[in-house]
C-alpha positions as CSV (number, residue, x, y, z in Angstrom):
1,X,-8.9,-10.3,20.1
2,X,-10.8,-12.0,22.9
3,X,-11.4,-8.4,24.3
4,X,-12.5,-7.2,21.1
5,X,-15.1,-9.9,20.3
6,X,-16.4,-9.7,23.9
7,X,-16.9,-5.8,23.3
8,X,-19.0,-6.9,20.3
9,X,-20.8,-9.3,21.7
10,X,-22.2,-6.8,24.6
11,X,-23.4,-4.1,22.3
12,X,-24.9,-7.3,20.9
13,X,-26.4,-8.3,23.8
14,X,-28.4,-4.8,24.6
15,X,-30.0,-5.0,20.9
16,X,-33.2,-4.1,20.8
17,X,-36.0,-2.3,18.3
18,X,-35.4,1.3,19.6
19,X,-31.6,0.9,20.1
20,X,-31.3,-0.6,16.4
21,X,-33.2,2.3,15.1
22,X,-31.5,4.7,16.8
23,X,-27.7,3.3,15.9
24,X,-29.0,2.5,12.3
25,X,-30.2,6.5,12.1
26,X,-26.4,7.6,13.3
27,X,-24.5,5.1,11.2
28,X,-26.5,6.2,7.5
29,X,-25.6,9.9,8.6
30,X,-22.3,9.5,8.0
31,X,-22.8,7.7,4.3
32,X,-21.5,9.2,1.1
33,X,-25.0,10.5,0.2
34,X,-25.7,12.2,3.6
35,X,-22.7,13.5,3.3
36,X,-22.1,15.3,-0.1
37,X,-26.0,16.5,0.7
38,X,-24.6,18.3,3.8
39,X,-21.8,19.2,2.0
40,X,-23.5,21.0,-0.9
41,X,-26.2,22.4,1.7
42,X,-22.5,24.4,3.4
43,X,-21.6,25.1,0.4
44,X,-24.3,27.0,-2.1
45,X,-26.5,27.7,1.4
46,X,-24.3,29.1,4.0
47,X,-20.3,29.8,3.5
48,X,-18.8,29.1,0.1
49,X,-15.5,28.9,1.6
50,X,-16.6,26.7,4.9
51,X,-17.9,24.2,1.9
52,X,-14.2,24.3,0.3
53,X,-12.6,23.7,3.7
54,X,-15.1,20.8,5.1
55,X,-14.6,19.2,1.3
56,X,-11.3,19.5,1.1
57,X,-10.9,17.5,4.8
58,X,-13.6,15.2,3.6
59,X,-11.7,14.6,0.4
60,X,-8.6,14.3,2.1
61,X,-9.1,11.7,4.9
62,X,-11.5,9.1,2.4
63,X,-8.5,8.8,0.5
64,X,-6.4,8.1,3.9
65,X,-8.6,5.8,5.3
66,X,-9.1,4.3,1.7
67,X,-5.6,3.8,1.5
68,X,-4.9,2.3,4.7
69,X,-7.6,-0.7,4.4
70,X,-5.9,-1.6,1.3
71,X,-2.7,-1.4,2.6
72,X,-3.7,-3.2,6.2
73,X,-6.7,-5.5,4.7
74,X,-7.7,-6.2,7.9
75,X,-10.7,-8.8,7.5
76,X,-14.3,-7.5,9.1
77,X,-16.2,-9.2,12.4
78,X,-18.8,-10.4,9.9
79,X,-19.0,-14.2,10.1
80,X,-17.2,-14.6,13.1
81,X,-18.6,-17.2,15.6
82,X,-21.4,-16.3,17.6
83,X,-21.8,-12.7,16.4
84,X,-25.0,-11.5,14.1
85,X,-23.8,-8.3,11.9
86,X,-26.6,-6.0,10.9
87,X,-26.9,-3.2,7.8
88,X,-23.8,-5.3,6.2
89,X,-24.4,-4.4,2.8
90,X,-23.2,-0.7,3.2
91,X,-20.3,-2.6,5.6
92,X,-18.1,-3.2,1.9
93,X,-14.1,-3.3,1.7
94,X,-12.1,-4.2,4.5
95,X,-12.1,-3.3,8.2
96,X,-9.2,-1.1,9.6
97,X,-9.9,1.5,10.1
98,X,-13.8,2.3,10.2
99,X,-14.7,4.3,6.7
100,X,-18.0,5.4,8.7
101,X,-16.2,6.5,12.1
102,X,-13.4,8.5,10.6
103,X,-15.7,10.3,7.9
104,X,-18.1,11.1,10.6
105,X,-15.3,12.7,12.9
106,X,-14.0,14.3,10.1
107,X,-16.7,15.9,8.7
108,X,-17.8,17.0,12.2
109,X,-15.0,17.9,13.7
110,X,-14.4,20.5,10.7
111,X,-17.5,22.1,12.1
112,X,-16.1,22.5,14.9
113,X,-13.8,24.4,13.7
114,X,-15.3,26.3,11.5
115,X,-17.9,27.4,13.9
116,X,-15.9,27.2,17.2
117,X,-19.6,27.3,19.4
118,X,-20.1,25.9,22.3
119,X,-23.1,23.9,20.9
120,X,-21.3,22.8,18.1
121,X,-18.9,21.3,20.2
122,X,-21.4,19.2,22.2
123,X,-23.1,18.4,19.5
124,X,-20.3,17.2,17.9
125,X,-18.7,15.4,20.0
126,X,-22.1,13.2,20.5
127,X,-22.4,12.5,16.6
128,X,-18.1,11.6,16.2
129,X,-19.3,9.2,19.2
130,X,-22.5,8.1,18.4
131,X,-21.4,7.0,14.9
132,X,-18.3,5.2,16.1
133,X,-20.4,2.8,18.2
134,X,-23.1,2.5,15.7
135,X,-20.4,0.5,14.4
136,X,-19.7,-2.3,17.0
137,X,-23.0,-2.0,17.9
138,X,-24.2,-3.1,14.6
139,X,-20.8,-5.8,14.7
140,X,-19.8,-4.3,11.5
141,X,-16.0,-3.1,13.4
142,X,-14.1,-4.2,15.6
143,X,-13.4,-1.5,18.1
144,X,-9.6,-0.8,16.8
145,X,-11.2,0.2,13.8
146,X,-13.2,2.4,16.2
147,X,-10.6,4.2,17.9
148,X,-8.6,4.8,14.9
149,X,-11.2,6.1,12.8
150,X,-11.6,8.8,15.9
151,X,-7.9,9.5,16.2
152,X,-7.0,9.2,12.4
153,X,-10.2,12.0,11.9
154,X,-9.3,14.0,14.3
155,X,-5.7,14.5,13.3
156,X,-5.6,14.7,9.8
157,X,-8.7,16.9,10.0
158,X,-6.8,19.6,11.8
159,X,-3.7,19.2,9.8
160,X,-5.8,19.8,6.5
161,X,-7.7,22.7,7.9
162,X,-4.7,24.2,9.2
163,X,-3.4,23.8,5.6
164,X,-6.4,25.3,4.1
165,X,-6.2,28.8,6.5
166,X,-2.6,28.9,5.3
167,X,-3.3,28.8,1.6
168,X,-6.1,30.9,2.0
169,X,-4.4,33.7,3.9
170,X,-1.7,33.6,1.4
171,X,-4.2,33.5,-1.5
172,X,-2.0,30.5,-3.2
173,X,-4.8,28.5,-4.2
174,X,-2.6,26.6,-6.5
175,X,-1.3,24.8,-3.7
176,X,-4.1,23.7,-2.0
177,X,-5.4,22.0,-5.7
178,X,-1.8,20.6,-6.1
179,X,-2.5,18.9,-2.5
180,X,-6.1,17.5,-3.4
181,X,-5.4,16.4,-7.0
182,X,-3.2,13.8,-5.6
183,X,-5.1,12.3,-2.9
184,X,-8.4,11.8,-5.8
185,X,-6.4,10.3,-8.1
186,X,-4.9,8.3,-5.3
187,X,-8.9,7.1,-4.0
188,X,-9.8,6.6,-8.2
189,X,-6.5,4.0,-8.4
190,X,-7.4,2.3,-5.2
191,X,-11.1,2.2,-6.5
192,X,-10.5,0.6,-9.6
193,X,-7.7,-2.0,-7.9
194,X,-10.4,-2.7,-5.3
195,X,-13.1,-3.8,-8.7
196,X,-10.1,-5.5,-10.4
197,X,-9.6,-7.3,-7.7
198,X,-13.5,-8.0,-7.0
199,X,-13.9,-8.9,-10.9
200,X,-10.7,-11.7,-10.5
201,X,-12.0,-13.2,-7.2
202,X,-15.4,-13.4,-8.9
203,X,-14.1,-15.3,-12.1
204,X,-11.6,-17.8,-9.5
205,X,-15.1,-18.6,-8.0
206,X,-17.2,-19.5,-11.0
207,X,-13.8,-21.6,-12.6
């Protein structure tokens, strides 16, 4: 843990005016907005079925990662001693692993693929980087959440878009909405535990 907090408290240390621009710019690009903007851009501008494979991904790993804080509830940097967060009202839920990270290397890395260009790639691999230490930089993460939001992206991005080329090649499209049903109703339960659990915390404090 010592590591970690020192890791913070570096990026922390090299804070300034252009540098928290430039980190807040890469960590909003990655927020649900952004995101379903892009999204919708792919999919009614440019490839229909590039729009179905990046959503389905998308879909796919926010209900992971969803499912994983409230299973690990691993408690955020915020607060801790001798560390300022910044932009913590989008920084909501709990920490492990990084919502912002693994969303960003999802949704990027299913570019990647899609596009397979050399310049694509690179640009890429910059953003699923940049994004990731927007996040200790603004001492919203710790960097395990970091890492994992890169590996957990990474990984279950290519699984899902392997599993999207197979139904589509076989035309069983049934499958592929038998696979995403699950994982929405999965991030609506979670959702609704998260406000019940919000709402009873809320009432204990005003008791």
């Amino acid at each position: 843990m010592n590591i970690q907090i020192n890791i913070l408290k570096f990026f922390q240390s090299i804070r300034n005016p252009i540098l928290n621009a430039f980190f807040l710019i890469l960590t909003i690009s990655t927020e649900v907005p952004v995101i379903v903007i892009l999204t919708a851009i792919m999919y009614w501008c440019i490839n229909k079925k590039y729009g179905q494979k990046l959503l389905f991904s998308l879909t796919a790993n926010i209900a992971i990662n969803t499912g994983i804080k409230e299973y690990v509830k691993a408690p955020r940097p915020i607060g801790t001693e001798g560390l300022e967060s910044l932009r913590v009202s989008t920084a909501t839920g709990y920490s492990f692993p990084s919502g912002h990270t693994q969303t960003a290397t999802t949704f990027w890395t299913s570019l990647m693929i899609i596009f397979r260009k050399k310049w694509m790639y690179i640009l890429g691999s910059i953003m699923i980087l940049g994004v990731g230490l927007s996040r200790l930089y603004l001492g919203v993460h710790w960097p395990i959440d970091v890492i994992c939001g890169w590996i957990f992206g990474i990984v279950f991005t290519i699984m899902f878009s392997k599993l999207f080329d197979i139904v589509d090649k076989n035309k069983n499209y049934k499958l592929l909405l038998l696979t995403l049903i699950p994982f929405i109703i999965f991030i609506f339960i979670v959702l609704n535990c998260i406000i019940k659990s919000d709402k009873y915390i809320n009432k204990k404090r005003h008791l």
